[in-house]
FIDREN-558132 format. One record per residue: x, y, z of N, C-alpha, C in turn; residue in three letters. Coordinates in steps of 0.1 Angstrom, whole numbers, padded with zeros to 4 digits, always signed. Last residue first. Example, Ala and Ser with C-alpha at 12.3 -4.5 7.8 and 13.67 -1.06 7.14 Angstrom:
BEGIN
+0128-0022+0071+0137-0011+0071+0129+0000+0079SER/+0132-0057+0078+0123-0045+0078+0132-0033+0078ALA/
END
This chain:
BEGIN
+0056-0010-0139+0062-0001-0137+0067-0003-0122UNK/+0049-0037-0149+0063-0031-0152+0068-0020-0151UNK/+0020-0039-0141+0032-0046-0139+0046-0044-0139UNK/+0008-0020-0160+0011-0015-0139+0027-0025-0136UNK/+0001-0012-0180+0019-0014-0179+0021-0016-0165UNK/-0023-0010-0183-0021-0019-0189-0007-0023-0184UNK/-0026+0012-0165-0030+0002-0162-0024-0011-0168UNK/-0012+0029-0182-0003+0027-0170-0013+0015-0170UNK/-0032+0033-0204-0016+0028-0208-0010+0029-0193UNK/-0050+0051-0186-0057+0036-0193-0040+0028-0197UNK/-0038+0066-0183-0039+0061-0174-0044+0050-0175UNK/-0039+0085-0207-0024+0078-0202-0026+0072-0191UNK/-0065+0089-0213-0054+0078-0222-0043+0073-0214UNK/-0069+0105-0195-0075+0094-0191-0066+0082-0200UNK/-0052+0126-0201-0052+0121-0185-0056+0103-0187UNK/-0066+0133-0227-0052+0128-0223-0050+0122-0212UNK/-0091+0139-0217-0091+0129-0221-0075+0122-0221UNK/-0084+0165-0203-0092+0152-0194-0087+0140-0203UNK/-0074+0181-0221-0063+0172-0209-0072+0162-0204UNK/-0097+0184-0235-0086+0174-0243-0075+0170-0232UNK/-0110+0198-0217-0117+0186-0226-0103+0176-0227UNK/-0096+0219-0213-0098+0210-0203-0102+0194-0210UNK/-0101+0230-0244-0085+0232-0236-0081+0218-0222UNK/-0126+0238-0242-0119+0224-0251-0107+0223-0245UNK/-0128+0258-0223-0133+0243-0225-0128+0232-0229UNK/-0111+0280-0231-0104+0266-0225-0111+0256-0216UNK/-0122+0284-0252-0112+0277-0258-0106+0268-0246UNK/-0149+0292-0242-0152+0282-0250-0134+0273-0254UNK/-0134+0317-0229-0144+0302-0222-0143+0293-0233UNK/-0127+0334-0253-0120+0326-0246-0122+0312-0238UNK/-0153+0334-0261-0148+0328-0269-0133+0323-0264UNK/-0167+0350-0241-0172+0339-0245-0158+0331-0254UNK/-0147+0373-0241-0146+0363-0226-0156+0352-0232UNK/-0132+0384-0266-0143+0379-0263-0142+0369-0252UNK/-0099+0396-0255-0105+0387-0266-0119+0384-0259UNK/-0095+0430-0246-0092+0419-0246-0100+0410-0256UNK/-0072+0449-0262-0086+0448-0259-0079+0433-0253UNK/-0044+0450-0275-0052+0465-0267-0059+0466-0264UNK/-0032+0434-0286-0042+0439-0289-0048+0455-0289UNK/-0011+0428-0263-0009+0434-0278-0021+0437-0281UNK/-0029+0425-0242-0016+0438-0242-0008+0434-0258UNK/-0042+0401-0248-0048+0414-0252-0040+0426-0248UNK/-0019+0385-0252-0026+0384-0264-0035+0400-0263UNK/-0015+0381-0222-0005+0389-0238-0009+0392-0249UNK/-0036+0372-0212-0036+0382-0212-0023+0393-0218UNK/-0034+0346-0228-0043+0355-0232-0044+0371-0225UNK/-0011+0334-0214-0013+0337-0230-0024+0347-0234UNK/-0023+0329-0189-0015+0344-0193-0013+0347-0206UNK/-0042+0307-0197-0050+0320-0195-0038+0332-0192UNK/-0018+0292-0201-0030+0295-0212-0036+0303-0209UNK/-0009+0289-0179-0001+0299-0191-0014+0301-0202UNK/-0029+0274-0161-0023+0289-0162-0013+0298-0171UNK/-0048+0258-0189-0035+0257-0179-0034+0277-0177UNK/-0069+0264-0205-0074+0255-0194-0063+0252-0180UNK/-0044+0259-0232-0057+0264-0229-0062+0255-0216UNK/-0012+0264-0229-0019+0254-0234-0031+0260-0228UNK/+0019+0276-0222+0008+0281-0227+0000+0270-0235UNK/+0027+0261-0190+0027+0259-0207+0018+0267-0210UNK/+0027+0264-0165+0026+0275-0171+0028+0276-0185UNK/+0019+0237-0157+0010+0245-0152+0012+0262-0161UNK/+0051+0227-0160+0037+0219-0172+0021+0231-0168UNK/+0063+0240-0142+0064+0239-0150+0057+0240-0159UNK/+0052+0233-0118+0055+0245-0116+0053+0249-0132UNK/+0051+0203-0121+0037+0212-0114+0037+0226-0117UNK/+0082+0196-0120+0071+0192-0128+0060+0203-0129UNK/+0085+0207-0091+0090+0213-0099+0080+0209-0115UNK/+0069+0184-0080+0065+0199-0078+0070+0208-0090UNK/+0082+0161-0085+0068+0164-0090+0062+0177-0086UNK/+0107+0163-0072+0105+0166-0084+0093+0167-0092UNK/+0098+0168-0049+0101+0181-0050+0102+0178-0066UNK/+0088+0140-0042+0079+0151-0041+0082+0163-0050UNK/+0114+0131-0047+0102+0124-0056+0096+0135-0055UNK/+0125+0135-0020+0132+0141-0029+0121+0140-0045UNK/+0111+0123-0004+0106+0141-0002+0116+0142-0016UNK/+0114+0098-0011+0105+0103-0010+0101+0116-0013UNK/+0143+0097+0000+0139+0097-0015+0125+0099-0019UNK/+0136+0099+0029+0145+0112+0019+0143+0108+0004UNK/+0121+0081+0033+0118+0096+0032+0126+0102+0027UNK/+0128+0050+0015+0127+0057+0025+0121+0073+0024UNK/+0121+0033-0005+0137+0033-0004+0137+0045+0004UNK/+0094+0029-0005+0102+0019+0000+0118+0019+0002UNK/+0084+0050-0019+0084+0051-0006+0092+0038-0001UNK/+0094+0041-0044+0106+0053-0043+0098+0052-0025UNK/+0069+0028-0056+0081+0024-0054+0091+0028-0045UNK/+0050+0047-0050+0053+0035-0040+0064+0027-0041UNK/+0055+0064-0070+0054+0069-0059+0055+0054-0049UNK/+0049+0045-0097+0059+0054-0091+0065+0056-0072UNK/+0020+0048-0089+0029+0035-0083+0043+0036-0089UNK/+0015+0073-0095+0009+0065-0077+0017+0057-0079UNK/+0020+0076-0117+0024+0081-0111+0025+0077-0091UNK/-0001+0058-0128+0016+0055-0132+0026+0064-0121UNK/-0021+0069-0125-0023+0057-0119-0001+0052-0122UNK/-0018+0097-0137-0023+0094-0120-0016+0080-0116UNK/+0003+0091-0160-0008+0095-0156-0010+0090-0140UNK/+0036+0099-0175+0028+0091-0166+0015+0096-0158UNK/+0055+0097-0211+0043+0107-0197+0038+0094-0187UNK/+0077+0108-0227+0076+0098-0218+0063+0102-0209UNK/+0086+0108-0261+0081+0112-0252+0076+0101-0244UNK/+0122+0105-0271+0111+0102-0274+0099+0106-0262UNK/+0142+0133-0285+0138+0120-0272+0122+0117-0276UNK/+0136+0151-0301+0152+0140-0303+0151+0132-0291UNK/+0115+0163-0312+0117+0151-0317+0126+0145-0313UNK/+0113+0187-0295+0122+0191-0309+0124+0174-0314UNK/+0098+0180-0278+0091+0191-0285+0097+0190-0296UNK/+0120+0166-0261+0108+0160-0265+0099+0167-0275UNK/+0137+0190-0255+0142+0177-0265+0129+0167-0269UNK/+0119+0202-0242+0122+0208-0254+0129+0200-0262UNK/+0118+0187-0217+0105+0189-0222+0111+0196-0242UNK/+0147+0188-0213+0136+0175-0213+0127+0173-0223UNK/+0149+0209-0203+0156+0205-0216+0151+0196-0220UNK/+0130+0208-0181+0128+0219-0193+0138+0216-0200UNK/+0144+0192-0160+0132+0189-0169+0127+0193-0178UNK/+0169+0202-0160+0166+0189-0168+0155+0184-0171UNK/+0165+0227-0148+0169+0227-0160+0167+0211-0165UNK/+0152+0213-0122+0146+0223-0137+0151+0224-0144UNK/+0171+0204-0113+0160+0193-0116+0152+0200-0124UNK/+0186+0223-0106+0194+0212-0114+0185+0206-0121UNK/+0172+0233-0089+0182+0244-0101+0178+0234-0114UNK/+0174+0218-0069+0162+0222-0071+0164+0228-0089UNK/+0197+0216-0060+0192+0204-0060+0179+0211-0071UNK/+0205+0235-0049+0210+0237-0065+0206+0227-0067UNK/+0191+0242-0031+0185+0250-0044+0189+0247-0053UNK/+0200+0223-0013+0187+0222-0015+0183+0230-0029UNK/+0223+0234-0006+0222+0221-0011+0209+0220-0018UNK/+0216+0256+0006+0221+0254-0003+0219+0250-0015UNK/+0201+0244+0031+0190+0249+0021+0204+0254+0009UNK/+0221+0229+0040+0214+0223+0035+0202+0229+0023UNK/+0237+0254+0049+0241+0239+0041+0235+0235+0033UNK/+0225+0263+0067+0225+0269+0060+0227+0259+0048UNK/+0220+0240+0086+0208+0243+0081+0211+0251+0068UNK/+0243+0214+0083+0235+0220+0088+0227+0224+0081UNK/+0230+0175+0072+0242+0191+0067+0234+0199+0079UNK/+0240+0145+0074+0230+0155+0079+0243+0167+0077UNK/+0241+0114+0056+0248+0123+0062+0236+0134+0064UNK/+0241+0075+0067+0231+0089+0065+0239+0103+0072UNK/+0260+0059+0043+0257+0062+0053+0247+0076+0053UNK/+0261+0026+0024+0260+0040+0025+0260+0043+0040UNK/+0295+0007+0011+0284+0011+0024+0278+0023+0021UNK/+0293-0012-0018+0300+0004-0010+0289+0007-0001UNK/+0311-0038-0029+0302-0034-0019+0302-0020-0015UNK/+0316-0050-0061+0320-0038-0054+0309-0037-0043UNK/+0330-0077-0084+0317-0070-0080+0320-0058-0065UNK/+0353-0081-0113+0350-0079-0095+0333-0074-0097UNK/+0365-0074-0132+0360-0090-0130+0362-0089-0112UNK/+0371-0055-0149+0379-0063-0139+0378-0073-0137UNK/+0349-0054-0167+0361-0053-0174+0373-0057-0162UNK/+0325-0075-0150+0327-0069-0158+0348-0065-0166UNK/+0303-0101-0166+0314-0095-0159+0320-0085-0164UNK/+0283-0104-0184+0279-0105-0170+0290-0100-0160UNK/+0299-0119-0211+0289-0115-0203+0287-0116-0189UNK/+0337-0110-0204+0323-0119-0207+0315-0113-0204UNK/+0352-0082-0219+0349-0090-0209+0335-0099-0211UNK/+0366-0065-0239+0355-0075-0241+0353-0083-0230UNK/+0390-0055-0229+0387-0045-0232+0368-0047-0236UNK/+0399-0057-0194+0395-0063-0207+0384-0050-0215UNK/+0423-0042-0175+0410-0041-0176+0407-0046-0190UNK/+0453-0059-0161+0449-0048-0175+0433-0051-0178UNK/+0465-0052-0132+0462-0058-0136+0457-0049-0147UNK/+0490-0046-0105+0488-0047-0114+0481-0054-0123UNK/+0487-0038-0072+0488-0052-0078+0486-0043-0093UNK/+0499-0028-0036+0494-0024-0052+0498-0038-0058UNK/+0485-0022-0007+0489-0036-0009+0488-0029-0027UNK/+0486-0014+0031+0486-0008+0016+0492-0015+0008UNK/+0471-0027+0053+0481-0023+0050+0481-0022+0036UNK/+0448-0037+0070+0452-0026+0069+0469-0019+0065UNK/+0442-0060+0056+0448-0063+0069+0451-0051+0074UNK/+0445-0040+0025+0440-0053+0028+0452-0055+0043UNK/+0437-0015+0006+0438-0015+0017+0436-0031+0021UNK/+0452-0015-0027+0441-0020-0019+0446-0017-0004UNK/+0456+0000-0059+0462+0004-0047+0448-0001-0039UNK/+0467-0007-0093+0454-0010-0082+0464-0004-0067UNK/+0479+0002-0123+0481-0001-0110+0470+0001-0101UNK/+0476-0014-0156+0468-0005-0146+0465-0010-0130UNK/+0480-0021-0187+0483-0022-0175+0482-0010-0164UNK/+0452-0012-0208+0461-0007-0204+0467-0011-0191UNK/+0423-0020-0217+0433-0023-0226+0449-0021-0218UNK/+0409+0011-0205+0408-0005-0205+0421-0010-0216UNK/+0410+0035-0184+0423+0029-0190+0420+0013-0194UNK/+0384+0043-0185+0394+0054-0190+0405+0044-0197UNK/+0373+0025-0174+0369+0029-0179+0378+0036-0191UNK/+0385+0026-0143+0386+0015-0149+0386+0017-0167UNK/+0377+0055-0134+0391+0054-0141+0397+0040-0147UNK/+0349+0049-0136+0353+0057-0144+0369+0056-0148UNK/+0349+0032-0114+0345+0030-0133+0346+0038-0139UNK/+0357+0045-0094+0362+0032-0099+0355+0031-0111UNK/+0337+0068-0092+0352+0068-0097+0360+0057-0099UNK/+0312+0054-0087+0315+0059-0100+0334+0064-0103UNK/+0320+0038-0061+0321+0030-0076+0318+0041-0087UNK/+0347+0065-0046+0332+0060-0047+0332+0053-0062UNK/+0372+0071-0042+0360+0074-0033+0347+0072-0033UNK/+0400+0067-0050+0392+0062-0056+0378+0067-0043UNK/+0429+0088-0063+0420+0086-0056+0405+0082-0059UNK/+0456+0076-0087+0443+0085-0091+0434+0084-0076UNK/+0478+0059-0094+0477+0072-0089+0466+0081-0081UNK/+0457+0037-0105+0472+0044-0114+0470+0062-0108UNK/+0436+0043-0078+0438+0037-0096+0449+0047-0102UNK/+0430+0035-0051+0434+0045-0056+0436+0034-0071UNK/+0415+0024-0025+0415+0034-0024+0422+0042-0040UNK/+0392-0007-0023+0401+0000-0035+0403+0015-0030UNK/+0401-0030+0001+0394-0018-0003+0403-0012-0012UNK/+0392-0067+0003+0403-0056-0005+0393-0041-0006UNK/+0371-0085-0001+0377-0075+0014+0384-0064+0012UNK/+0386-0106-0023+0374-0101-0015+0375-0096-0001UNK/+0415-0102-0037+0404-0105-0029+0398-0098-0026UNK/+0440-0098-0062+0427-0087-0055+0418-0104-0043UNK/+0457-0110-0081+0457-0115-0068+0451-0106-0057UNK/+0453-0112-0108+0462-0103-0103+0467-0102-0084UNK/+0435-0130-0112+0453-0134-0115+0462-0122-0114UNK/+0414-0118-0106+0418-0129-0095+0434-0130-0103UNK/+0413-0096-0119+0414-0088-0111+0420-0102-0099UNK/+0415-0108-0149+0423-0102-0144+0420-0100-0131UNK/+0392-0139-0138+0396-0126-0141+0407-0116-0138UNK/+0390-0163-0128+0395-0161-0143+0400-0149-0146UNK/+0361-0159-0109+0370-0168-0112+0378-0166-0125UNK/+0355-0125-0096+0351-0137-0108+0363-0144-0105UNK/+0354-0113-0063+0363-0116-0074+0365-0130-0080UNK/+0333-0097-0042+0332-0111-0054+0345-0108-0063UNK/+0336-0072-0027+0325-0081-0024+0331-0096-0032UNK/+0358-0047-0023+0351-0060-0032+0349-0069-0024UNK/+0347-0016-0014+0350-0024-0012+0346-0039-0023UNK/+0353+0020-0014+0349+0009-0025+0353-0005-0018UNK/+0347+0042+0008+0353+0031+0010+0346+0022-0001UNK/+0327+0062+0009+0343+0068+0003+0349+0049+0001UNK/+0303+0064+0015+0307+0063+0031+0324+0067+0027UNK/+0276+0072-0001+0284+0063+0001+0295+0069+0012UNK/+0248+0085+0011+0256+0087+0010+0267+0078+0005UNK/+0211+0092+0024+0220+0078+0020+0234+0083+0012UNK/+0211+0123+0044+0212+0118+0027+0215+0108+0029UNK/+0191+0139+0067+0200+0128+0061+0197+0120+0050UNK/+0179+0160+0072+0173+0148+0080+0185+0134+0075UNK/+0189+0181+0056+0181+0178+0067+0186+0168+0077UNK/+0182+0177+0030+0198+0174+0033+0197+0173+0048UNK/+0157+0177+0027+0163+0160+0027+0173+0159+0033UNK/+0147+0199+0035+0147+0192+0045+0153+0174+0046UNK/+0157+0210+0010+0164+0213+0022+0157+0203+0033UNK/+0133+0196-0009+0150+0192-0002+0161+0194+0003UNK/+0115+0213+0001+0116+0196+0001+0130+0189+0002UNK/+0126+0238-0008+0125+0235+0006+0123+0221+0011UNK/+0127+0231-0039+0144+0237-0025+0137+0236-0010UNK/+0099+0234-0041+0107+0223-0043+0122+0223-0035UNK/+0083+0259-0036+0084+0242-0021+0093+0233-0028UNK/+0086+0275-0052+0097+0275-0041+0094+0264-0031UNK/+0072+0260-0072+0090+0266-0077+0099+0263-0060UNK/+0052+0265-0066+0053+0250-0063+0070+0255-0064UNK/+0050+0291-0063+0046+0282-0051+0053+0271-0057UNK/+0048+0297-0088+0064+0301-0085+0064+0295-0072UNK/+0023+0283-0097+0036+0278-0102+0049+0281-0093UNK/+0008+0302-0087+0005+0291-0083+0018+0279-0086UNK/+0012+0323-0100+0017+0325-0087+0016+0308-0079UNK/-0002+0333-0121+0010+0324-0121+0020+0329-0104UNK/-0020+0347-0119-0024+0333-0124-0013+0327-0124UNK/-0011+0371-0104-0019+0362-0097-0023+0346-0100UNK/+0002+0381-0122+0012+0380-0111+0003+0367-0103UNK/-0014+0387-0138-0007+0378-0144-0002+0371-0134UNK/-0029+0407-0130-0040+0389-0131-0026+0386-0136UNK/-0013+0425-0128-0018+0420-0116-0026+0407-0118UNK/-0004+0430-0156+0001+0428-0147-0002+0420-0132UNK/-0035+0444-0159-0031+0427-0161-0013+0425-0155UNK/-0052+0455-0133-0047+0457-0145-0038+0444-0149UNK/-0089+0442-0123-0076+0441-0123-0061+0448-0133UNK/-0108+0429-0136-0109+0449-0133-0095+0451-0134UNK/-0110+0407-0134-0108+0411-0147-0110+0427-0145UNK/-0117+0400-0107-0104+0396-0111-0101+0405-0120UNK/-0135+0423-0082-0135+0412-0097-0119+0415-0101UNK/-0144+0441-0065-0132+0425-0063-0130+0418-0074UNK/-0171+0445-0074-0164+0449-0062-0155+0437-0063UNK/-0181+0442-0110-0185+0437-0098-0171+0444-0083UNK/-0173+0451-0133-0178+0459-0130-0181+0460-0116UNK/-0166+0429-0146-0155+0438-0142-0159+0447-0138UNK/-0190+0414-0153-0182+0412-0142-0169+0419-0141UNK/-0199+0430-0172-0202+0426-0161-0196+0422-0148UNK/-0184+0420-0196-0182+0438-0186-0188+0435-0177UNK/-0161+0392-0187-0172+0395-0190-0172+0412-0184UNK/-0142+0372-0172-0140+0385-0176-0145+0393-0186UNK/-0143+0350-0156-0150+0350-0169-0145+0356-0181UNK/-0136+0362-0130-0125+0349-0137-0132+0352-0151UNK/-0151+0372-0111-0150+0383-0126-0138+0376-0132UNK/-0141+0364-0084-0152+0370-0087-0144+0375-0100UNK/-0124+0330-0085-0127+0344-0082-0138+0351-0091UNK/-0117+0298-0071-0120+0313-0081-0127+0318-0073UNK/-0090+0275-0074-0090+0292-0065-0102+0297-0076UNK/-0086+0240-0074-0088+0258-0082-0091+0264-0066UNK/-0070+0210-0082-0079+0219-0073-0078+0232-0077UNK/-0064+0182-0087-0058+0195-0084-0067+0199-0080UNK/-0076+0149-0091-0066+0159-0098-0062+0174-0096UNK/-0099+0137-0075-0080+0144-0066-0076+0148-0080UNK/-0126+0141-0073-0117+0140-0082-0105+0146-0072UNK/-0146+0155-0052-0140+0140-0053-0131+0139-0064UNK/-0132+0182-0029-0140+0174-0043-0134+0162-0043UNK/-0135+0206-0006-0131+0194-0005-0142+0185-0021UNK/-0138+0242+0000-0140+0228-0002-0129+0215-0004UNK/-0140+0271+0012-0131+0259+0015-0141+0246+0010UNK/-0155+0298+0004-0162+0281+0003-0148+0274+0002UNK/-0158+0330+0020-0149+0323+0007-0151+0309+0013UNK/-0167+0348+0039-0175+0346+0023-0165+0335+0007UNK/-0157+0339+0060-0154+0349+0055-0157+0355+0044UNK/-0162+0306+0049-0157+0313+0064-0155+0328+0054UNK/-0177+0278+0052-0174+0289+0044-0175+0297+0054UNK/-0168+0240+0034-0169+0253+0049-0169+0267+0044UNK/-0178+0209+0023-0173+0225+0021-0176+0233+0037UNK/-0177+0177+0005-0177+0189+0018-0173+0197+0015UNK/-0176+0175-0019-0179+0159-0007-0183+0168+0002UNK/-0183+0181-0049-0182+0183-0039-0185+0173-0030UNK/-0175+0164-0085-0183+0167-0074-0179+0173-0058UNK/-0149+0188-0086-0165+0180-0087-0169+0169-0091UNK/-0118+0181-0083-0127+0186-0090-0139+0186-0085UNK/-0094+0194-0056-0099+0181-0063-0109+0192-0075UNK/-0103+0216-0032-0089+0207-0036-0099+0199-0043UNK/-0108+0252-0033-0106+0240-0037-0098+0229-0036UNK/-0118+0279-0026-0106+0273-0025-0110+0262-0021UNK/-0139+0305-0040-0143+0289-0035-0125+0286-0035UNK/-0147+0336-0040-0152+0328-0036-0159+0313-0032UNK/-0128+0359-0033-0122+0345-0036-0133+0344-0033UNK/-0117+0393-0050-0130+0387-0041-0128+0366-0048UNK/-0090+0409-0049-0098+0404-0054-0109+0393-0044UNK/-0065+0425-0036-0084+0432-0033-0089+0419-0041UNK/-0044+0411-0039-0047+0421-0049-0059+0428-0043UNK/-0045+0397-0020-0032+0412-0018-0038+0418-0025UNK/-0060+0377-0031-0060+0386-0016-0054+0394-0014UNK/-0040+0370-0045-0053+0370-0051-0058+0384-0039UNK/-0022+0360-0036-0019+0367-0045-0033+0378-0048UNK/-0033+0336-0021-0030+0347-0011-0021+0359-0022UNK/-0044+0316-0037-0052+0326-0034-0045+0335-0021UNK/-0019+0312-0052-0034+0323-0062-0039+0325-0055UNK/-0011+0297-0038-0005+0310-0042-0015+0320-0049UNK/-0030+0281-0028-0022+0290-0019-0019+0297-0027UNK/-0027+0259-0052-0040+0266-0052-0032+0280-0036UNK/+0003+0251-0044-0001+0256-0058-0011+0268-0058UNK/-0004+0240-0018+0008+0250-0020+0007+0256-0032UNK/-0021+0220-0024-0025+0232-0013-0012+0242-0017UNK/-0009+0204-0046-0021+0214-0053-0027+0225-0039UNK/+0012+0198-0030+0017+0202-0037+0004+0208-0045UNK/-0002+0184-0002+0011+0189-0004+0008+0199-0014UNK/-0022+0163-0024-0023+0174-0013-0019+0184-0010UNK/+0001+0146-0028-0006+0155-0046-0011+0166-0034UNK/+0009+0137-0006+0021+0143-0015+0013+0154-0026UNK/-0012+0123+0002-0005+0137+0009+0005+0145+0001UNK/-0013+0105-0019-0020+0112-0012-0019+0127-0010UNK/+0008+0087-0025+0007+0099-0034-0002+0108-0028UNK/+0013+0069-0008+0021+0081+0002+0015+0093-0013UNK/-0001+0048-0017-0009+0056-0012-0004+0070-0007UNK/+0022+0027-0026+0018+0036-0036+0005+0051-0025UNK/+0022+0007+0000+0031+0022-0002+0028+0033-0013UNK/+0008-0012+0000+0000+0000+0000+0009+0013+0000UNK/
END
């Protein structure tokens, strides 16, 4: 039942979304009168201060509206209406929901660096040395810690494969810690090793451990964690746009059992999952696509060129369809996780 941690997680991240529009909203003077989680149908609602806290049965996200959203003369006319607003101010407000999710993702993982990262510990250790293999006719055992490659400092199995890597074909000095004494053997990394083994012909144990940063540290750690996971998802998204990856999507049900897998390798990878489906959230929310928050700032660029705005009927109607076609997307891609639950 670990897939269920999506819960609080989608919760989490559409209360911190739907939050920004409506405490942007509120600064502005504009009149809120429903903050949302989920779609309709309604299960429950409270209404405090003339604004309807609900609760819907669809968990796909959840809305903020507002008086004069339509942006009808009518309703620009009303006390609090959104569309009175000068646009600057509906812009700051429709995409406020985004720069929320922007900034809970560096804080998701300032609290990873927090609470403690799984880490490797520096100590490459071999676990298995194949029968046959340079690394056994070189005279490596099992126990042997690898500290160093032709010179080179070894502190973790990506730096043992990397400098394995570098020099295959090439006699190539090993430095092992064995009985605690510093022990070098020479052996030459295959350049075709059998199946299944690799170019030494070892297997590699590397302990992790759980490291904790302080605070400053961590929210650091935390931004360029955050930095990093945006630019790779927006290169992502543009390598997918420009045909040179192929595209990858996962719907609710792909995404829940995602999400159960990654709860089983603990909270820090957890909150780290979270922050990347936040950043996701921040992102895909301000595509200019109809029915998404860029879709409705598209439109308010569209009328600061214009100089009017576009018929609030004929807007409505685009991001009808606009919703239409993500519903049905939604549903395609969740109908194809079903089919793939197995293998995800």
């Amino acid at each position: 039942m670990d897939w269920l941690w999506i819960i609080p997680i989608l919760l989490l991240l559409v209360f911190v979304h739907e939050l920004g529009h409506f405490i942007t909203a509120k600064l502005a003077g504009i009149t809120v009168t429903e903050f949302a989680f989920g779609y309709p149908p309604r299960l429950f609602g409270v209404r405090y201060k003339g604004t309807l806290y609900s609760v819907n049965l669809l968990p796909l996200g959840g809305f903020t509206r507002m008086v004069g959203e339509d942006g009808s003369e009518a309703a620009a006319l009303e006390p609090g209406s959104f569309s009175s607003k000068p646009k600057r101010v509906r812009t700051v407000v429709l995409a406020a929901g985004s720069i929320m999710n922007a900034i809970l993702a560096p804080l998701l993982l300032m609290t990873v660096f927090l609470i403690g990262m799984p880490t490797p510990d520096g100590r490459v250790e071999l676990s298995v040395v194949q029968a046959g293999s340079p690394a056994e006719a070189a005279g490596l055992r099992p126990g042997d810690v690898v500290t160093a490659i032709q010179g080179q400092p070894i502190h973790s199995v990506n730096d043992f494969k990397d400098q394995v890597q570098f020099r295959l074909g090439q006699p190539t000095t090993f430095t092992v810690i064995r009985q605690q004494a510093a022990v070098d053997v020479t052996l030459t990394p295959r350049e075709n090793p059998p199946p299944g083994e690799g170019a030494v012909g070892v297997a590699i144990h590397e302990q992790l451990v759980n490291r904790q940063y302080p605070v400053w540290t961590a929210f650091v750690l935390g931004l360029k964690q955050a930095v990093l996971t945006f630019v790779l998802i927006w290169v992502g998204l543009i390598q997918t746009i420009q045909g040179i990856v192929a595209p990858e999507f996962l719907g609710p049900v792909g995404i829940a059992s995602v999400t159960g897998q990654v709860a089983q390798l603990g909270p820090s990878y957890l909150l780290q999952f979270a922050a990347f489906l936040s950043v996701n959230l921040a992102i895909i929310n301000l595509l200019p696509f109809p029915a998404l928050d860029g879709g409705r700032i598209l439109f308010v660029l569209i009328e600061a060129v214009r100089g009017r705005r576009v018929d609030p009927r004929k807007e409505g109607f685009v991001h009808l369809i606009g919703m239409a076609i993500l519903l049905m997307f939604i549903a395609l891609i969740s109908y194809h996780d079903l089919l793939n639950l197995p293998k995800l």
